[in-house]
C-alpha positions as CSV (number, residue, x, y, z in Angstrom):
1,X,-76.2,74.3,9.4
2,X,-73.2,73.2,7.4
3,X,-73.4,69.5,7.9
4,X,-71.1,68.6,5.3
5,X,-68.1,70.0,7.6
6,X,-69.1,68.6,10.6
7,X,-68.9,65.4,9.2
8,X,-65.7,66.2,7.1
9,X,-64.2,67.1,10.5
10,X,-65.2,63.9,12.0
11,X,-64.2,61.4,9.2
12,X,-61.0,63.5,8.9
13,X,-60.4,63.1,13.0
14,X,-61.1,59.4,13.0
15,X,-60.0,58.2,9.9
16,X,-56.2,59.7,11.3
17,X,-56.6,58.0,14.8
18,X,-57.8,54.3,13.2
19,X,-54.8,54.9,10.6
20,X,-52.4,55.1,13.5
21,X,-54.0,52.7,15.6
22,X,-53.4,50.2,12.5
23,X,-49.8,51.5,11.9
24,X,-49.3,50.1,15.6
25,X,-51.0,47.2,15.6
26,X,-48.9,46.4,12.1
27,X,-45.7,47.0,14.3
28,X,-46.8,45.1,17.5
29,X,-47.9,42.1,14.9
30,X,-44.8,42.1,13.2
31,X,-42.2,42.5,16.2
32,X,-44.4,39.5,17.5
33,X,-43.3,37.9,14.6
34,X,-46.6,37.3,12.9
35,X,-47.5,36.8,9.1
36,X,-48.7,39.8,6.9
37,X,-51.9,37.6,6.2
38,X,-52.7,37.2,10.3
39,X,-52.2,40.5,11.1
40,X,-54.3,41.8,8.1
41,X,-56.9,39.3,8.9
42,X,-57.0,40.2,12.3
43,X,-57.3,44.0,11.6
44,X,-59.8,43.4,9.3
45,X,-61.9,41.6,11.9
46,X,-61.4,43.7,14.1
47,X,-62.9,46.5,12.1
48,X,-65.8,44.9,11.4
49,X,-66.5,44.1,15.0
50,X,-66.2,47.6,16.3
51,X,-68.5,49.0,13.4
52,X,-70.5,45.9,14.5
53,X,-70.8,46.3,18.4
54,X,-70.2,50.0,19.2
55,X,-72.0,52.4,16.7
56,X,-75.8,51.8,17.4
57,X,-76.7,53.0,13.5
58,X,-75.5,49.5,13.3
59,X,-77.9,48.5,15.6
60,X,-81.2,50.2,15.4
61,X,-83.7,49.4,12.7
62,X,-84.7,53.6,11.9
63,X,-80.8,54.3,12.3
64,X,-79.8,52.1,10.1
65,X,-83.0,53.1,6.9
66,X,-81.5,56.3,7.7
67,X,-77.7,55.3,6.5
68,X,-79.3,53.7,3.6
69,X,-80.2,57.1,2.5
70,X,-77.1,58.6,3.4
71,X,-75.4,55.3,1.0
72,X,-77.9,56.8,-2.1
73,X,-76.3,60.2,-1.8
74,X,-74.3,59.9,-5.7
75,X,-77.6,58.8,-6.9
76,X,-79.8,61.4,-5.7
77,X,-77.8,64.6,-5.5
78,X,-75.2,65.8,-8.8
79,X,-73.6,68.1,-7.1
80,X,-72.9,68.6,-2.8
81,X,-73.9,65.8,-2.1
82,X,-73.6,64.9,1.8
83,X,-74.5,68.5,2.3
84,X,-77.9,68.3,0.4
85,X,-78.4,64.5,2.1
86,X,-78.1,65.4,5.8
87,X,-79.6,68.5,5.6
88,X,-83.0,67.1,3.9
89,X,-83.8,63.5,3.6
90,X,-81.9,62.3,6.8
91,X,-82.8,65.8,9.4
92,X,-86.4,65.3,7.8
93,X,-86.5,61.8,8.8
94,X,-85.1,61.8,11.7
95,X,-87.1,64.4,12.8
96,X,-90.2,62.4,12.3
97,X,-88.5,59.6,14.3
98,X,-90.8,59.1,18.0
99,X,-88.1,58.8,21.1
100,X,-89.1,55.2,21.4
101,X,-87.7,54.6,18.3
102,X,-84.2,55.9,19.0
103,X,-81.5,54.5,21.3
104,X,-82.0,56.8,24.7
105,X,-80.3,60.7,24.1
106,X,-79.4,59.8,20.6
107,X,-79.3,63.6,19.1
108,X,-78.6,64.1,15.1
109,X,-75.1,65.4,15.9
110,X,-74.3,61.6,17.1
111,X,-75.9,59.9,13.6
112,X,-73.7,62.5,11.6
113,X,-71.0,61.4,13.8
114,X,-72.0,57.5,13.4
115,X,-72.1,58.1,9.8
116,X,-68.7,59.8,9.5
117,X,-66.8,57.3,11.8
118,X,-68.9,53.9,9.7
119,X,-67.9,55.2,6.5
120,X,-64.4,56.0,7.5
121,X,-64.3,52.5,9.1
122,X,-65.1,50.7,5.7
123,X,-63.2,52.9,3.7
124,X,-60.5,52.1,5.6
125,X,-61.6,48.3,5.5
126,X,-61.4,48.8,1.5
127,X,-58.2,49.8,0.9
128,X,-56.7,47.5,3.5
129,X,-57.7,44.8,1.2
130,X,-57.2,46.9,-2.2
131,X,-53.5,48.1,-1.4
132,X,-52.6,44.3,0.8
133,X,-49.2,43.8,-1.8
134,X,-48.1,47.8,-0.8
135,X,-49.0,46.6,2.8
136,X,-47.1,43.6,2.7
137,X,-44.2,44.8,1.8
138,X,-43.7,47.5,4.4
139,X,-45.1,44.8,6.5
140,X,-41.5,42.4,5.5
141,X,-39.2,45.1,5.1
142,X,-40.2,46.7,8.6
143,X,-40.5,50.2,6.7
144,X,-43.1,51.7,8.6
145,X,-42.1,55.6,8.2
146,X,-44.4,56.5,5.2
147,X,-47.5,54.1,6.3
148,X,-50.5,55.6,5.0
149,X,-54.1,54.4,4.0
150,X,-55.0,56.3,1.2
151,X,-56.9,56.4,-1.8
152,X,-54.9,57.9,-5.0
153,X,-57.2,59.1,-7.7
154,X,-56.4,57.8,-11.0
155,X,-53.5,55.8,-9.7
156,X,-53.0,51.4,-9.8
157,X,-51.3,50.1,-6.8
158,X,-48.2,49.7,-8.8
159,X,-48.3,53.6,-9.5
160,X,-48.9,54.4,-5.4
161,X,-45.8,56.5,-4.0
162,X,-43.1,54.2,-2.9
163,X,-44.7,50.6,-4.5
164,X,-42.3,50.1,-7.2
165,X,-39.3,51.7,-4.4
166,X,-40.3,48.6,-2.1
167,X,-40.6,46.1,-4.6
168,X,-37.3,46.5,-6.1
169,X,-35.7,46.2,-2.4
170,X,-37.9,43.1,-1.5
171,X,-37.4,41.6,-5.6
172,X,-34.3,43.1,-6.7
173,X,-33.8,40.6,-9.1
174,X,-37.0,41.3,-11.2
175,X,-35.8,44.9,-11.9
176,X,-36.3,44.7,-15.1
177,X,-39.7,42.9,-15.3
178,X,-41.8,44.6,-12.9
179,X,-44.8,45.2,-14.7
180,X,-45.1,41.0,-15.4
181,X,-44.8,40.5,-11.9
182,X,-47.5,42.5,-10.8
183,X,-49.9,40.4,-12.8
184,X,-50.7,38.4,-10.1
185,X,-53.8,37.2,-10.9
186,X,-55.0,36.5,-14.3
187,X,-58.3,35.8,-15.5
188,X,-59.0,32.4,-16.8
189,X,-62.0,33.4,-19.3
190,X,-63.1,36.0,-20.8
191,X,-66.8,37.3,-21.1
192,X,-66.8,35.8,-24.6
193,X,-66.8,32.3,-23.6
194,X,-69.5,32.6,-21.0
195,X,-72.4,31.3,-22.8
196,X,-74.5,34.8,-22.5
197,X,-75.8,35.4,-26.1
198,X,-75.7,39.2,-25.3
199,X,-75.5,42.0,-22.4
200,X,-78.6,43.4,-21.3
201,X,-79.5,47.1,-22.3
202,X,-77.5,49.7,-20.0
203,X,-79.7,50.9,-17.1
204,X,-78.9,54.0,-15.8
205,X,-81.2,53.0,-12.6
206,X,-78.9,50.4,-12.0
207,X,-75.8,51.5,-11.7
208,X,-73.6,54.0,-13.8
209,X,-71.5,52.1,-16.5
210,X,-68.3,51.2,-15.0
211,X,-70.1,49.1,-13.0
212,X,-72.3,47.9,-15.4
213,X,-69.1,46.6,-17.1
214,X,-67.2,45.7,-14.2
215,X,-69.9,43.3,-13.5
216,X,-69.5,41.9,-16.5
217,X,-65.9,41.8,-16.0
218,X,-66.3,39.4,-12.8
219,X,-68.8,37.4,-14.4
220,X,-66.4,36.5,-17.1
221,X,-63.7,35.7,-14.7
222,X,-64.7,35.0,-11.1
223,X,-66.0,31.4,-10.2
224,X,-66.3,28.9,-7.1
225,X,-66.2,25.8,-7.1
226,X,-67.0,25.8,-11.2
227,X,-70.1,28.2,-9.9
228,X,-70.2,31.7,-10.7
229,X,-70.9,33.4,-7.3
230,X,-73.5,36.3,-7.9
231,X,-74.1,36.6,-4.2
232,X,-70.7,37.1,-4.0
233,X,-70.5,39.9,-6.3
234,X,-73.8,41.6,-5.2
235,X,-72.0,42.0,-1.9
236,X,-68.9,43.3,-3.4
237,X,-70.8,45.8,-5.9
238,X,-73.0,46.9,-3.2
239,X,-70.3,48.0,-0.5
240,X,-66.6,47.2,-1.4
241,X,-66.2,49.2,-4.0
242,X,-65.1,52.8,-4.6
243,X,-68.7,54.1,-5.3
244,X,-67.6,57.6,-6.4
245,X,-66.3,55.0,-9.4
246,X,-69.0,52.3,-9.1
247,X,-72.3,53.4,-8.5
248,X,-74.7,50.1,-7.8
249,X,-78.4,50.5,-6.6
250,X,-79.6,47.0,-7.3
251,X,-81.7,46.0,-4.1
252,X,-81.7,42.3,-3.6
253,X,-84.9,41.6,-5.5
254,X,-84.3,43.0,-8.0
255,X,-81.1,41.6,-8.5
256,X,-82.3,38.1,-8.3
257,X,-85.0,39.3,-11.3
258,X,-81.9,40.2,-12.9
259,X,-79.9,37.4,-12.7
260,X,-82.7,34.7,-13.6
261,X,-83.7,36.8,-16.5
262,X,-80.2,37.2,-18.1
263,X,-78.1,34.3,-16.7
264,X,-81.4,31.7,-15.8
265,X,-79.8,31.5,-12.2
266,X,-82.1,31.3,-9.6
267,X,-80.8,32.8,-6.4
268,X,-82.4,31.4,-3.2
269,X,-80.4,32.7,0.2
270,X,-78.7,36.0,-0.2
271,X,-76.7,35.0,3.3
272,X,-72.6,34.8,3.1
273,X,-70.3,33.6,6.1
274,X,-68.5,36.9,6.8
275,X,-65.4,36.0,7.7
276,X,-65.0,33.6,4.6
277,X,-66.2,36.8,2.9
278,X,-63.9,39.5,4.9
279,X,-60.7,37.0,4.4
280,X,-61.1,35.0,1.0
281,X,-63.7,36.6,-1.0
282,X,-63.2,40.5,-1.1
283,X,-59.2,40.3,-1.6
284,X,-59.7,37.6,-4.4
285,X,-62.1,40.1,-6.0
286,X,-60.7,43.4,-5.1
287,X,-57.8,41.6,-7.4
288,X,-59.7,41.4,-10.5
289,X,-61.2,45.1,-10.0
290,X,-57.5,45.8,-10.5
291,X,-57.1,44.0,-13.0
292,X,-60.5,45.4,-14.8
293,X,-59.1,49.0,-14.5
294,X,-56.1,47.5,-16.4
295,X,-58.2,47.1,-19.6
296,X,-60.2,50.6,-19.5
């Protein structure tokens, strides 16, 4: 069974309808005369909570092992790889699965669906928070026409169809010195002046390397509170980031052996407050990613 276009068919379906659905929230939000930041906020929450509430691989303990092999797919296959996933790790496993453990007249057709709709979700989720300054400004100027949610291979925001046309309407006075104004954030050290007498060997079983140095990248520049917040960036590394671009396979243990053996940090709880997380943490990070493809 061709798997891989069933579940292209349902990602393609759903990720149009929640694109529209936002597109219309935007416009409700802003005719209401709400801030960019609310109405982002609020969508962003509101995502989370669906994925949350209404797709039981969310929700069931042999579901959800399941999506954690469908998450491994770059790692495991080269080439085809949600093809080769469904078709033998998850149908294998979910084959072996007893009825008690499934949710009552849960077939495979509604896990590839699940799967499709969850990853369309926080892709979604991602680039609301990646492509926020492109937002915003449709968001003040009322120029809805062209909304999209998309991912541009190989692009920055700044290079996105129709960024630098809105920022010279919304900034027409900084015609001529775009590219400083899109510097808004700036790291305040670099990896250098962390006190890390070197970077550990590569490991391939960890990650590819543009991970491996956009961790580094974070460490060197991302801090709270005068703390450098590895939980933080676990989470982020682990599922905010494009991972056709960052592949990241630390599980938590071994990520806290990591840590206290290159950084002598010992982390205790691995929870975060999500909201704090959803709002503050992933746009103040999803900045710097920006600003590490800036410097490869």
């Amino acid at each position: 069974m061709n798997y891989e276009k069933i579940y292209q068919d349902f990602y393609s379906k759903y990720y149009d309808k929640a694109e529209v659905l936002i597109k219309l929230l935007f416009i409700k939000k802003q005719n209401q005369n709400k801030t960019f930041t609310n109405s982002l906020n609020e969508t962003r929450k509101y995502l989370y909570n669906y994925a949350t509430n209404n797709l039981l691989v969310n929700n069931n303990e042999s579901l959800k092992e399941l999506y954690r092999i469908f998450d491994n797919r770059y790692r495991v296959y080269a080439t085809n790889q949600i093809q080769e996933i469904f078709s033998d790790e998850i149908k294998t496993g979910f084959d072996k699965l007893k009825v008690s453990e499934l949710p009552k007249n849960y077939s495979f057709n509604r896990l590839v669906f699940e799967i499709a709709l969850l990853e369309a979700l926080n892709e979604i989720s991602r680039l609301l928070s990646n492509n926020a300054r492109l937002f915003e400004m449709m968001y003040k100027l009322n120029e809805f026409d062209l909304f999209e949610i998309r991912f541009y291979k190989d692009l920055g925001l700044e290079e996105y169809p129709d960024f630098q046309r809105l920022f010279l309407k919304l900034y027409p006075k900084n015609e001529t010195s775009f590219v400083e104004n899109e510097n808004i954030i700036t790291p305040k050290t670099k990896i250098v002046d962390l006190k890390i007498d070197s970077k550990p060997t590569f490991n391939r079983n960890h990650w590819n390397e543009n991970c491996f140095n956009l961790f580094y990248y974070l460490v060197g520049n991302y801090e709270k509170k005068g703390k450098i917040k590895f939980i933080n960036i676990f989470y982020f590394l682990k599922n905010d980031v494009d991972k056709n671009k960052y592949a990241f396979s630390f599980t938590i243990e071994l990520y806290k052996d990591f840590i206290q053996s290159n950084f002598d940090v010992q982390l205790t709880k691995f929870e975060k407050a999500e909201y704090e997380y959803i709002d503050k943490v992933i746009p103040i990070l999803n900045g710097f990613e920006q600003d590490f493809r800036k410097t490869v």
